[in-house]
N, C-alpha and C positions, 0 to 999 in steps of 0.2 A: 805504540800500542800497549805497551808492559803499563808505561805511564797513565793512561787511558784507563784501564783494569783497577789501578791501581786508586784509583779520585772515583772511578763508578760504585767500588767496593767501599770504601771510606764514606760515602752517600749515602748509601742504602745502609751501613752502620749507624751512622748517626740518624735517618729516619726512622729505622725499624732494628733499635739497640738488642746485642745479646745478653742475655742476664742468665747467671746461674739457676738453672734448674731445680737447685736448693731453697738457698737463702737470696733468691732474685734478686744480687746485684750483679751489678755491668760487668761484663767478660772483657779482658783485654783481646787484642787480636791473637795472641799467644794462646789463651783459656780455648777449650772444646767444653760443650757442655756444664762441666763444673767448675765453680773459681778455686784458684790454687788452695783458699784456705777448706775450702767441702772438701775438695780431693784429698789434701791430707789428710783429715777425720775422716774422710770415707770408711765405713768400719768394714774392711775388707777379711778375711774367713784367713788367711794364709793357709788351708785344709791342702793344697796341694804340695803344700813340704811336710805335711805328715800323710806318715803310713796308718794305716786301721782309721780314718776319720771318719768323724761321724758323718760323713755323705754317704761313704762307701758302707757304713754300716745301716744307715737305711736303706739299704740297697741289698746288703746280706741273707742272702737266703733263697732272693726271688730270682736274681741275674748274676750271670758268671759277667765281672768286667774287670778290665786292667786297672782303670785308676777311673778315682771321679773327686769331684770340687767344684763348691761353688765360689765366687766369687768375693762379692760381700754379702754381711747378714740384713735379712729385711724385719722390722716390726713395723706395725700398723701406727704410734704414733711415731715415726723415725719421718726426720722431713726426709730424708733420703727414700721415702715411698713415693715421693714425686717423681724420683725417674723413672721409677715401673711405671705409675699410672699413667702420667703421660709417653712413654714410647707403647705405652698399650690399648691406651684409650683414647688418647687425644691427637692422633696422628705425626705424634715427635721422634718420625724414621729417620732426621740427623740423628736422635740421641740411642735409638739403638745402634745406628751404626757407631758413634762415635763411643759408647760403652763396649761396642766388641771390638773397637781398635784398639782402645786401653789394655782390655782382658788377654787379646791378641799379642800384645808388645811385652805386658809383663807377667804371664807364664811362660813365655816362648822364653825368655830368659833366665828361668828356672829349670825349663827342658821338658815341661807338661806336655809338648804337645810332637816329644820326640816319638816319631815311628809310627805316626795318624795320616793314615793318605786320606781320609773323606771325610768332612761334616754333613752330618745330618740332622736339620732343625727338626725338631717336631712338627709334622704338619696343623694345618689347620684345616676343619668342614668347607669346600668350596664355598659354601651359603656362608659362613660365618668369615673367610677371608673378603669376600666377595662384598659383605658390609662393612669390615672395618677396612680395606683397600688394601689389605699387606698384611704380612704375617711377620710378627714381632720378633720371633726367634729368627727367621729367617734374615729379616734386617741388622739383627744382633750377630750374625752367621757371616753376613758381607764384609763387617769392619773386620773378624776373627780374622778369614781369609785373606782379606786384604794387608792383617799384617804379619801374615806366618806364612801366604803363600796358599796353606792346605784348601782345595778343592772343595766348594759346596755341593754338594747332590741333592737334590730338590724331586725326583721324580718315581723312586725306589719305592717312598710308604705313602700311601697315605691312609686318610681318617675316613671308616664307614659313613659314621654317623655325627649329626652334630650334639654333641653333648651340651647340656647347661653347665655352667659357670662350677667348679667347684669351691668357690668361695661361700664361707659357711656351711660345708660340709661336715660333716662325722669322719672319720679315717675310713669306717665300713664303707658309708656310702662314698668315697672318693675312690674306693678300688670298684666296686661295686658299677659307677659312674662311667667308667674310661675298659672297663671289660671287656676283651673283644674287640674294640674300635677299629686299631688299624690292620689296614694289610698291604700285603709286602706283592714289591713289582720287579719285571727284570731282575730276578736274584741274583742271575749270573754274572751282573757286574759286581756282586759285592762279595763276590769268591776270594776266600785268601785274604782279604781286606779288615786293616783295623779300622773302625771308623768311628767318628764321637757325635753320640748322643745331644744335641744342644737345645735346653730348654731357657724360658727367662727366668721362673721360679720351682724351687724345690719346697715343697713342704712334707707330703708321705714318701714320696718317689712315685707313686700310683701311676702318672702317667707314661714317667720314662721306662716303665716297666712295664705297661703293656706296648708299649713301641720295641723295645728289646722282646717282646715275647712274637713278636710278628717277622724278628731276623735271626731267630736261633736256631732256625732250621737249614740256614747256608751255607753249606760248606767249609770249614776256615775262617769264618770270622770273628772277629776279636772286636771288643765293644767299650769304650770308654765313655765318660758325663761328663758334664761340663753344664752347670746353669749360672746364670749370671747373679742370683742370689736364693741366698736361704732363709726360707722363712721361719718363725719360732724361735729367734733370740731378742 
């Protein structure tokens, strides 16, 4: 049977090849997602080995958190904006998962994600999951967990209303935008609880910060970030 699996797998490779998400060439069976040469230029942030970083100082002011980081930096012409758009827009839920199993593997090795019992993605407007079929951070939340262990919670916040896109927005109108949106369910499971914030992208923090504005009334809790990239390098 193993052998079977293993010729049905081999097939369906060579009819429907993986190609890097980048620079689309062929993945080996070994490659997820990126081929070993993107993965190493991957232009990753290392913001979670330093203290005072510029995530957590976009963050300064609005929310009390323990630590935050994003992952790698995103620009607009970076090919590496192919993985956002597509695990966002073009339905590639391997590649968010397979980007939060990365994220998963090599901050847990660091210790980022020591003394975090819960993630919590950003929600998304029903109407607006509901068209695109899945909620990207959420997807991105599955690999995370799946390689740390730490528990997704998915049912705590969600979003009022559905907002339009803050893409090409003003900083004003992007806090402006996300004001209010979400609110908070069952508090009482997140008593006492550190739990991590998880978005795809950071640019003002506008959003994760009115998501932490809808859990600062609970009891004990402690509130950490984590997006898988930042924008504006």
């Amino acid at each position: 049977m193993a052998t079977l699996c293993k010729w049905i797998n081999s097939l369906f490779r060579l009819l429907f090849p993986h190609r890097c998400v980048v620079c689309n060439n062929l993945l080996t069976d070994d490659e997820k997602v990126l081929c070993q040469s993107c993965n190493l230029h991957l232009p990753r942030t290392d913001l979670h080995l330093q203290k005072d970083n510029e995530v957590e100082k976009l963050l300064w002011g609005k929310i009390d958190i323990e630590r935050a980081t994003s992952y790698f930096y995103y620009t607009k012409g970076s090919g590496y904006r192919q993985v956002l758009h597509q695990l966002k827009y073009e339905g590639r839920k391997d590649i968010a998962q397979a980007m939060g199993f990365m994220v998963g593997q090599e901050l847990a090795n660091d210790g980022f994600f020591q003394g975090i019992d819960l993630i919590i993605p950003i929600p998304l407007h029903r109407r607006k999951q509901r068209s695109r079929g899945y909620n990207q951070s959420q997807e991105i939340g599955k690999g995370i967990s799946r390689a740390t262990g730490i528990r997704m919670e998915t049912t705590c916040v969600a979003r009022l209303r559905n907002t339009t896109s803050q893409t090409n927005k003003s900083t004003y109108e992007r806090w402006e935008n996300v004001s209010g949106i979400f609110i908070l369910r069952h508090p009482e499971q997140l008593e006492n609880q550190h739990i991590l914030l998880l978005d795809d992208v950071m640019t003002t923090g506008a959003t994760i910060t009115a998501c932490a504005d809808a859990l600062k009334s609970v009891p004990g809790i402690r509130i950490s970030v984590l997006t898988l990239a930042l924008a504006g390098k």
